[in-house]
ZAKOLKE-566094 format. One record per residue (C-alpha): x, y, z; residue in one letter. Coordinates in steps of 0.001 Angstrom, whole numbers, padded with zeros to 6 digits, always signed. Layout:
XYZa ...
END
This chain:
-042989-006910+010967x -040042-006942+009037x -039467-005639+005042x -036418-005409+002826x -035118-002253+001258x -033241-002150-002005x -031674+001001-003263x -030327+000922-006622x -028089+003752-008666x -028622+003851-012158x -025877+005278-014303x -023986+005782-017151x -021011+003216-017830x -018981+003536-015187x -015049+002944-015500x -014238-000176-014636x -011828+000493-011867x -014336+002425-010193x -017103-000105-010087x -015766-002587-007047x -014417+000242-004976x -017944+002404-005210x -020225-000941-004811x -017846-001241-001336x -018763+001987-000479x -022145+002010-001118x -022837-001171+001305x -020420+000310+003919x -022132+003166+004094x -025442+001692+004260x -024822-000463+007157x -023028+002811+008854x -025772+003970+008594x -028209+001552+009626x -026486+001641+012934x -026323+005156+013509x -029923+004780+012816x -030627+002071+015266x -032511+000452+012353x -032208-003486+013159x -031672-005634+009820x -031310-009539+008958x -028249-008946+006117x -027172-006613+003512x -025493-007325+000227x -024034-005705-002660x -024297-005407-006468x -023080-004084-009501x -022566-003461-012885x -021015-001089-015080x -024709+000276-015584x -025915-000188-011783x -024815+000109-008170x -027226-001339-005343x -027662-003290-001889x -029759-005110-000951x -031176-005173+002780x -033226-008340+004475x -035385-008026+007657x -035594-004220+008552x -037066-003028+011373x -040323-000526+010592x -038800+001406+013400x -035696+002371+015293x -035232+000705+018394x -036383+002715+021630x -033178+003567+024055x -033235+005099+027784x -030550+007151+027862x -028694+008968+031013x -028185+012953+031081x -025497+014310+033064x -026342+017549+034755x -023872+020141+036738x -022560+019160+040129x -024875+019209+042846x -023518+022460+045052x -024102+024079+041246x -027558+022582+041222x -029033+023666+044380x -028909+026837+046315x -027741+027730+050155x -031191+026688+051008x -031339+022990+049095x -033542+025038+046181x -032651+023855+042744x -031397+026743+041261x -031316+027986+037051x -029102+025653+035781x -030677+022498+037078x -034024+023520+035671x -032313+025118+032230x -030669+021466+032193x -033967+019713+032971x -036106+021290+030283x -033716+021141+027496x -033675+017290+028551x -037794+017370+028184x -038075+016360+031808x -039168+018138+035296x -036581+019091+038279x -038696+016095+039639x -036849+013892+037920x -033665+014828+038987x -031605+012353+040787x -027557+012222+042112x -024910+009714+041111x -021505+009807+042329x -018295+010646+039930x -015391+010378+041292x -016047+011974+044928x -018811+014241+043357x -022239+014375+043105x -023968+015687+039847x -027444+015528+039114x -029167+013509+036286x -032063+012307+034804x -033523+009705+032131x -035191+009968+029553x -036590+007648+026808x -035825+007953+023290x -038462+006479+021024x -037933+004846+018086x -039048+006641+014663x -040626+004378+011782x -038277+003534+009675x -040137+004658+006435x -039718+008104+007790x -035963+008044+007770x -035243+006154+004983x -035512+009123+002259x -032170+009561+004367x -030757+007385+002314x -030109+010192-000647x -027250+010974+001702x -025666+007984+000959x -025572+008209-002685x -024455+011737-002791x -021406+010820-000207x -020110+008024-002904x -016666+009386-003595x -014825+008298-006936x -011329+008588-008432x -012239+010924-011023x -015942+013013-011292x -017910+014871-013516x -020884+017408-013893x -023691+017054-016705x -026714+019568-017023x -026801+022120-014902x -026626+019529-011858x -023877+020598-009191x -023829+017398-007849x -020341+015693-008473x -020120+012032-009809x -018263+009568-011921x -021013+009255-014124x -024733+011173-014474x -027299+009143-012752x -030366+008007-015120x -032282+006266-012390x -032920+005098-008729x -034642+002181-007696x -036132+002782-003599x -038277+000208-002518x -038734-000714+001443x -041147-003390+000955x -043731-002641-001985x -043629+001124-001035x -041175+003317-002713x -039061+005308-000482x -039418+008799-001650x -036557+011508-002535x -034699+012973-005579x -031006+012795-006306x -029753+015171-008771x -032896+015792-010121x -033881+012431-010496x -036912+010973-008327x -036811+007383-006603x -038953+004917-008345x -039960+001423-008219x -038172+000964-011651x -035056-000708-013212x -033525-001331-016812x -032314-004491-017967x -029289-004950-020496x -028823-001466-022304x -029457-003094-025878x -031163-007015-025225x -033269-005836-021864x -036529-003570-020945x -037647-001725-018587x -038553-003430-015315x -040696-002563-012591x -039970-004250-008999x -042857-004921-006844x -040720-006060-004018x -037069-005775-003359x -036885-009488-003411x -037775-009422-006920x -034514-007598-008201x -031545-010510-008584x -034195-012555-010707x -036110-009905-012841x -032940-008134-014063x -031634-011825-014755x -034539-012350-017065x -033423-009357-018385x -029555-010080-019354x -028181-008106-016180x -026340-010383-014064x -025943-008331-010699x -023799-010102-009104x -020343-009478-009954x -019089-013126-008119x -021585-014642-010442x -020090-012469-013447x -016508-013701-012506x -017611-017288-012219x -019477-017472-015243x -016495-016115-017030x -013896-018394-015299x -016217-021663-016551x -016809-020730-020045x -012669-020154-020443x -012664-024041-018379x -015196-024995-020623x -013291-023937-024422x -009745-024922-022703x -011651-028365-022166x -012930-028339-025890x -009807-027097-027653x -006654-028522-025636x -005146-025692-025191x -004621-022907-021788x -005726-019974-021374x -004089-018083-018639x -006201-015814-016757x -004728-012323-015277x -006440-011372-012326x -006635-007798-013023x -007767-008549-016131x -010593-010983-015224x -012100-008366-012781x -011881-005483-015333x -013784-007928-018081x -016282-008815-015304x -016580-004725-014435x -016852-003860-017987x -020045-006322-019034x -024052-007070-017499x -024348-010389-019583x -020771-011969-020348x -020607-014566-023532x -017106-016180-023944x -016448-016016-027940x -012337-016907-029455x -011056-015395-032606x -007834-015607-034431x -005563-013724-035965x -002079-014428-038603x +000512-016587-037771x +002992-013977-039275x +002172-011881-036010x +003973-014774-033879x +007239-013161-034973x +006657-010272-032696x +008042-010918-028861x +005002-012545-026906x +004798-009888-024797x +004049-007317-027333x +001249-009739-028808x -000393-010450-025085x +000338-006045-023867x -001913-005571-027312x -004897-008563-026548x -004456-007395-022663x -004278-003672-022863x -006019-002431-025680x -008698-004771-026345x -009086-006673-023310x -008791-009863-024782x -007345-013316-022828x -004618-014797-024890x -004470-018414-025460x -001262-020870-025272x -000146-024331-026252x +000061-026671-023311x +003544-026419-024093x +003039-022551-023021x +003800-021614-026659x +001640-018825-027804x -001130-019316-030312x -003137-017344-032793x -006106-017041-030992x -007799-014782-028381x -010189-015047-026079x -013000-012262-025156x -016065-011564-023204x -018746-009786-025111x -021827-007973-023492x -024546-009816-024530x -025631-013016-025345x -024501-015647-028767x -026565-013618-031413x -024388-012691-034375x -021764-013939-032385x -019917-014377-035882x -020309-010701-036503x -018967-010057-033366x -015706-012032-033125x -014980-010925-037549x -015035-006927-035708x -012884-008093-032963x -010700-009698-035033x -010181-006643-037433x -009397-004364-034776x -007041-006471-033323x -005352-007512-036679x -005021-003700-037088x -003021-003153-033759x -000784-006126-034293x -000192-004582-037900x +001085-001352-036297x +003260-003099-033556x +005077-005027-036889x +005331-001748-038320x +006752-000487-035166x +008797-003233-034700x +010784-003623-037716x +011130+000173-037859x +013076+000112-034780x +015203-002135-035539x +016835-000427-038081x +017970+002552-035840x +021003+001880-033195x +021029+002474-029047x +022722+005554-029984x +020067+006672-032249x +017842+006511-029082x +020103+007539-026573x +020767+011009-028511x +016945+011602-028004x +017003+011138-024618x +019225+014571-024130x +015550+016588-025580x +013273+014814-023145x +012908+016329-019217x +012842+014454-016509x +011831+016897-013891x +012292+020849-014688x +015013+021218-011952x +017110+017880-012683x +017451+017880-015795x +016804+016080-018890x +016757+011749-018840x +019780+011843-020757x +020920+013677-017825x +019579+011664-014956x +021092+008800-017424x +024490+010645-016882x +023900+010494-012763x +022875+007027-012742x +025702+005661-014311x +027991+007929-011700x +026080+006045-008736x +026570+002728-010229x +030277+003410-010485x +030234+004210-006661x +028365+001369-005956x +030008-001493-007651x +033339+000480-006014x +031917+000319-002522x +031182-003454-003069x +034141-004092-004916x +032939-005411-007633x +035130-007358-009995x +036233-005527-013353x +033438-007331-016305x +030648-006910-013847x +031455-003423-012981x +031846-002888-017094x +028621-004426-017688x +026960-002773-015055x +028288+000903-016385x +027314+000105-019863x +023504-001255-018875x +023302+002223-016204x +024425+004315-019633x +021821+002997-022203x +018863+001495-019716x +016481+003798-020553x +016867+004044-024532x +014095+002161-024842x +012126+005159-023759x +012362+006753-027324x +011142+004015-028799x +008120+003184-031086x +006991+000388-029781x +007633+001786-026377x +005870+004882-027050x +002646+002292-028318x +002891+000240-025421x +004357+001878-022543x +003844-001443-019959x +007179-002975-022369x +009688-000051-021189x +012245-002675-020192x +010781-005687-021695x +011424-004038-025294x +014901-002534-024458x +016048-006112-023394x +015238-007686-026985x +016304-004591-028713x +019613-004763-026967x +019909-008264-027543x +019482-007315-031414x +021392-004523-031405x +024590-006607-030303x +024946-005856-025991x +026061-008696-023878x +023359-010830-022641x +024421-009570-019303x +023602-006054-020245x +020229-006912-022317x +018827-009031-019155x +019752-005924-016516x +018047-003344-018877x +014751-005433-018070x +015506-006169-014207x +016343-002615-013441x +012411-001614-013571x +012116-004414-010649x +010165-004024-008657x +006965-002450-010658x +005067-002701-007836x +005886-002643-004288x +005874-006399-003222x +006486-007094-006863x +009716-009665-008616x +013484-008443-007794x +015980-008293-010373x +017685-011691-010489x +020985-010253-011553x +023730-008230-009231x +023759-005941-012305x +020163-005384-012840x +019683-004942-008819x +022747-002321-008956x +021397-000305-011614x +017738-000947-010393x +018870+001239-006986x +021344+003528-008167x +018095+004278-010852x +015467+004639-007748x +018072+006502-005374x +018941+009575-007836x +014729+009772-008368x +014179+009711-004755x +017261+011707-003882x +016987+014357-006343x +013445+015283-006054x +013700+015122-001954x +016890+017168-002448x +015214+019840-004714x +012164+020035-002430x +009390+017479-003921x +009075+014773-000887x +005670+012908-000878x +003060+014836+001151x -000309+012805+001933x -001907+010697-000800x +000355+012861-003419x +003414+011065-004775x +003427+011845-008336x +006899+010175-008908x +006332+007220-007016x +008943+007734-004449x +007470+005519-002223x +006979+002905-003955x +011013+003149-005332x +012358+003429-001788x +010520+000161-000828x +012127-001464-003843x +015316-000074-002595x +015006-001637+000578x +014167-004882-000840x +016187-004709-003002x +019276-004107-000096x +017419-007102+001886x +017794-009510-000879x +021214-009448-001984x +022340-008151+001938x +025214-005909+000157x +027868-004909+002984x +026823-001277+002915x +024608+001009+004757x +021692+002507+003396x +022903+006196+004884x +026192+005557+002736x +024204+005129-000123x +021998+008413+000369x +025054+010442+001315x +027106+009158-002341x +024007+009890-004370x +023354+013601-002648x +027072+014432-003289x +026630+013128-006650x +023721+015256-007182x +025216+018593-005566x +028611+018180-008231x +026429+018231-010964x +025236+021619-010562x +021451+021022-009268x +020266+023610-006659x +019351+021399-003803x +018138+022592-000589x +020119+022649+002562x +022479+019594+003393x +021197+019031+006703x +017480+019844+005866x +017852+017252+003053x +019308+014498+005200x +016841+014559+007598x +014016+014630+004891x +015652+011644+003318x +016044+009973+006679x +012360+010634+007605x +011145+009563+004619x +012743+006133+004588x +012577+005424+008241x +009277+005522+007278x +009404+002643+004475x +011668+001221+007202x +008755+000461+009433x +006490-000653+006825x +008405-003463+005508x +009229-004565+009258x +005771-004765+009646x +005078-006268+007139x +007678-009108+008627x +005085-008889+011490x +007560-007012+013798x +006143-004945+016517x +006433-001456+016590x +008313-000719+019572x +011142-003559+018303x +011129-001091+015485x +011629+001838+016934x +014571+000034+019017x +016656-001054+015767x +015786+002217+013710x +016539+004618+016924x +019552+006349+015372x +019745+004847+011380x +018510+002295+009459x +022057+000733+008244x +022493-002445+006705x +019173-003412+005739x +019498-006961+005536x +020972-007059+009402x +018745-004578+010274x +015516-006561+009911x +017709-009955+011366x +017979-008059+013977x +014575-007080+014636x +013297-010713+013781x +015461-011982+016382x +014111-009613+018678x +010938-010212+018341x +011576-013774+019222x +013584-012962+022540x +011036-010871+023737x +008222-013635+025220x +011847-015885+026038x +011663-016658+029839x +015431-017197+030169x +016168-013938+028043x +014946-011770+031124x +017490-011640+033561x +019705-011058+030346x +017039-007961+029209x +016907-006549+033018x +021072-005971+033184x +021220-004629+029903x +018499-002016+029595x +019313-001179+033734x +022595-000095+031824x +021304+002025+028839x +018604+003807+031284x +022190+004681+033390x +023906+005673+030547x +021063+007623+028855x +022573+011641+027698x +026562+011148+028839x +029646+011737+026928x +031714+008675+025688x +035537+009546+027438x +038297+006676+028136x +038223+004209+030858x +041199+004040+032859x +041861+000379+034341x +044113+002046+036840x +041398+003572+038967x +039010+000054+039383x +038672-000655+043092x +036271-003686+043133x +037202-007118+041269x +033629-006721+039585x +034382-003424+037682x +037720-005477+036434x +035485-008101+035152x +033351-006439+033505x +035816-004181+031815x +037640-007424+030273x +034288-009250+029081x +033679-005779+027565x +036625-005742+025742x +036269-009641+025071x +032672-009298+024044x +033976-006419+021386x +035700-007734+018833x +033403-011191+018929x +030500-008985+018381x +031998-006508+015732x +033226-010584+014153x +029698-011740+014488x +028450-008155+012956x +030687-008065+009944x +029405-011722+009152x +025615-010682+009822x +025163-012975+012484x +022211-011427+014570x +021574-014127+016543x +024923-015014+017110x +025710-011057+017628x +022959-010519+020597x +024033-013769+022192x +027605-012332+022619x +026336-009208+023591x +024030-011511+026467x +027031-012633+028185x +027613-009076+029735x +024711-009415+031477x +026081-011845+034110x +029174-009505+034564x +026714-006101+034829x +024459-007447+037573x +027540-007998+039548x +028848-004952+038601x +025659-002901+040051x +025332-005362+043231x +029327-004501+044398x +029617-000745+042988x +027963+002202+043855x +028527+003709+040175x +027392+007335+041569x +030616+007437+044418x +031786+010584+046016x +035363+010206+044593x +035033+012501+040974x +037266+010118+039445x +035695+006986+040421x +032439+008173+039507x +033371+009730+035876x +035550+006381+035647x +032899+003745+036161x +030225+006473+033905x +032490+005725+031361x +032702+002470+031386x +029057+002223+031588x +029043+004316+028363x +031250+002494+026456x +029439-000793+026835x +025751+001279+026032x +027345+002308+022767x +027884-001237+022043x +024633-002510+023438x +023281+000477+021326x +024969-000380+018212x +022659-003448+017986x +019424-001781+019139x +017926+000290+021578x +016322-001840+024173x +014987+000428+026533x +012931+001319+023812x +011223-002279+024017x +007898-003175+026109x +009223-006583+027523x +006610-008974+027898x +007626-012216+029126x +004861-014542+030620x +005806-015769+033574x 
END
């Protein structure tokens, strides 16, 4: 007959960002090991609070499933003697299998026979393995752990309790000193204590106790009661996602309550008002329908409506304190000047070996000038785009920066707007963040997507160049993320320039500014590594297949923008029926041409009409395809490149390309070459698993 289990983890407030991430974990696990276990089960589900981590399993088996199982022995001529005697090994291999040489029998394995034998595992009860599950809890892993007592047992928080119940027994173990009961706690300051008599129990009696287990039910309960007051007061309240799960992490018993604060406050920027409500106190904010923003927030309080008064007159005191310091901050500011800031800059380091911000400040503004150079930018955006790479990061030294870091950008843009910088320059200061995250908003502007890379490249550049490239989960810099952005970035706008250009300005850059970098050649290929490797990611991300990426990435990334065309395109052609005759001339070429050295053709020494032919489409097919390249055609440039194919297969059917005359040979080799470094130049397609369905 069947029972549940429920294991629950009692604990100390747990972080908020820990709480989904371990609750995943701790049914994973379970079910892991379930299976390993051959324990049979109906369904398993999750909970958890900030107090409480638990699952919750229907139908278990009282005992493992029984299995036959096969045992593989030693060959047979190892087995048995001269005489047909089974010799030491087979019965060493019988008894450690709990069986009898009698049981022996021969199978087959690929032209040999080895002995074997079966055996029959029997199932275990189930209430004998479960203290097992202690394994479980101590395997939990979390961003950041602690000891308490003289426990050496590693955790996020100290465990007060555990909750072990497989049916109305209680499964038996201890877990950092702490034995398994049949007992619970409800809400830390409105519940009791609560004893389970059956896992089935737990959902409802911790319910009746203000612990809502469920985090879905959490969210949901939150999301109506913000429908609910929008409904009653006519106004919005947007809901962050992040947000909403870290409310729903942080309480057991939500209660929606709204307070208020001065309308003086509405003078700050919006964002510094919502970065307060959102960051410090956790607070929704509220909006007109017009989207203007009002003096009220909303908040979730842990516990039910009693002296719900009480509650939102604390709330609002704390926040009317923090708005209070950003107006402080605020007006403060605004009497200094950009230069004010920018001088402070010069005292802060960036990274020991480059330098101070003031002096990546100084670089950044050197790559923009070679940027907006290489794309010929016209004179006032290549002004504006100097001036926003010189004071971008003044914001930095801030107070209101320093109070609310999430508005580096944000604040510089309205401070620069006050401070008298063209609107131009005051937008860019904001884009040039962009992207925060990796599949996050661009910067709109040319300007704030110039300074945005020339920013990211002289980060990722310099610390790559000095010895600091990403190495497993450790990227303190965030160089990954920045090169992404880069690349996106490069997609977006599709600037005519290669991404190698770009890496070779900003090392040179780098080297004339006195930095001790690490060996040219060592550094270019760790900066080519490392973003061939964002490379890939992104074209995956555009759901292009991996060997299509190795073809297009097989010597450099390049233009970005063509670069993924390209592959896009390829991936199309691939499964294209009438592409194959086309994909069977071209790669038959590459394979041929695979290792030679590029030398001249000579048109003199072509015997066959076919070799002509092909040497004129070749030279035909050239400058189309350099036209159609230029113009970032990749369609249009593989199509031109397709019409060679006609003109190769008659090539190979009419010319032995390997003839006994030196000069013939090395003649038609070179010709072969010439048109593989074009074919090349758009990808490598020998490098491509072809798999049209015929």
């Amino acid at each position: 007959m069947a029972k549940d289990v429920l294991l629950e983890i009692g604990l100390e407030e747990l972080p908020a960002r820990f709480v989904d991430d371990a609750e995943t974990q701790l049914k994973e696990k379970t079910a892991n090991w379930l299976k390993e276990q051959r324990i049979s089960y109906a369904a398993i589900s999750s909970y958890s609070t900030p107090r409480r981590l638990a699952v919750h399993i229907t139908g278990v088996a009282e005992e493992q499933e029984t299995i036959e199982e096969e045992a593989k022995g030693p060959a047979e001529k190892i087995a048995k003697d001269e005489s047909g005697n089974w010799t030491k090994a087979a019965i060493g291999f019988t008894k450690g299998q709990g069986k009898d040489v009698s049981d022996i029998y021969l199978k087959e394995v690929k032209g040999t026979n080895y002995i074997y034998v079966s055996k029959v595992i029997n199932g275990k009860s189930t209430d004998e393995l479960l203290p097992a599950l202690k394994s479980i809890i101590e395997s939990i892993q979390f961003g950041k752990n602690m000891r308490w007592g003289t426990q050496t047992l590693r955790y996020a928080r100290p465990i007060r309790w555990i909750a072990a119940l497989f049916g109305n027994e209680v499964i038996s173990f201890e877990v950092a000193g702490v034995a398994t009961n049949n007992v619970t706690y409800g809400h830390r300051f409105l519940g009791d204590k609560v004893t389970l008599n059956h896992p089935n129990e737990y959902k409802t009696k911790l319910e009746n106790s203000y612990v809502i287990v469920d985090s879905g039910a959490r969210e949901k309960l939150i999301l109506e009661a913000i429908e609910a007051a929008e409904l009653e007061h006519g106004y919005k309240i947007p809901v962050d996602k992040e947000l909403l799960t870290e409310v729903r992490n942080l309480v057991e018993y939500p209660t929606l309550f709204i307070g208020s604060f001065e309308d003086q406050y509405l003078k700050l920027p919006s964002e510094v008002l919502i970065t307060s409500m959102k960051e410090h106190q956790r607070y929704f904010p509220v909006k007109s329908m017009k989207e203007e923003l009002l003096p009220y927030f909303v908040g979730i309080r842990n516990g039910d409506t009693n002296a719900l008064e009480t509650v939102i007159k604390g709330n609002e005191k704390v926040l009317r304190a923090r708005l209070s310091d950003a107006a402080f901050f605020y007006n403060e500011d605004k009497k200094h000047s950009i230069d004010f800031f920018q001088e402070k800059l010069d005292r802060v380091v960036f990274q020991e070996k480059l330098g101070t911000i003031g002096d990546k400040m100084k670089r950044v503004t050197g790559i923009t000038e070679l940027l907006s150079e290489r794309l010929n930018s016209v004179e006032v955006l290549r002004k504006n785009a100097l001036r926003t790479a010189e004071i971008c990061k003044f914001d930095l030294m801030t107070n209101m920066v320093n109070e609310f870091t999430k508005l580096q950008g944000i604040i510089g843009e309205k401070y620069a707007r006050h401070f008298g910088e063209e609107e131009e320059v005051s937008i860019a200061i904001k884009e040039h963040y962009l992207p925060v995250q990796a599949n996050g908003a661009l910067p709109k502007s040319e300007i704030g997507a110039m300074v945005s890379v020339a920013d990211k490249l002289d980060t990722i550049v310099g610390c790559i160049a000095i010895g600091l490239t990403p190495t497993g989960s450790q990227d303190p810099y965030g160089l990954r993320r920045q090169a992404l952005g880069v690349m996106r970035i490069l997609e977006a706008r599709g600037w005519d320039i290669t991404l190698e250009e770009m890496l070779d300005f900003t090392l040179q850059l780098i080297k004339e500014t006195g930095i001790d970098t690490n060996d040219d050649l060592e550094v270019k290929q760790e900066l080519h590594t490392f973003f061939t490797a964002r490379a890939s990611f992104i074209l995956k991300e555009e759901s292009v297949e991996q060997d299509i990426t190795q073809a297009v990435l097989h010597e450099k990334i390049g233009d970005v923008s063509y670069t993924i065309s390209k592959a896009k395109v390829l991936s199309e052609k691939r499964s294209e029926e009438a592409f194959k005759p086309v994909q069977e001339a071209l790669v038959r070429l590459l394979n041929l041409a695979k290792e030679m050295d590029a030398t001249d053709v000579d048109p003199n020494l072509f015997e066959t009409d076919s070799e002509k032919e092909l040497y004129n489409s070749y030279q035909n097919v050239k400058e189309t395809y350099n036209e159609k390249k230029d113009r970032k055609e990749a369609k249009d440039a593989l199509d031109v490149l397709s019409t060679l194919s006609e003109f190769i297969h008659e090539f190979f059917e009419h010319n032995m390309v390997m003839a006994e005359d030196e000069q013939i040979r090395a003649n038609r080799l070179a010709l072969v070459q010439k048109i593989a470094l074009l074919i090349r130049d758009y990808a490598d397609l020998a490098k491509i698993e072809w798999k049209q369905n015929f």
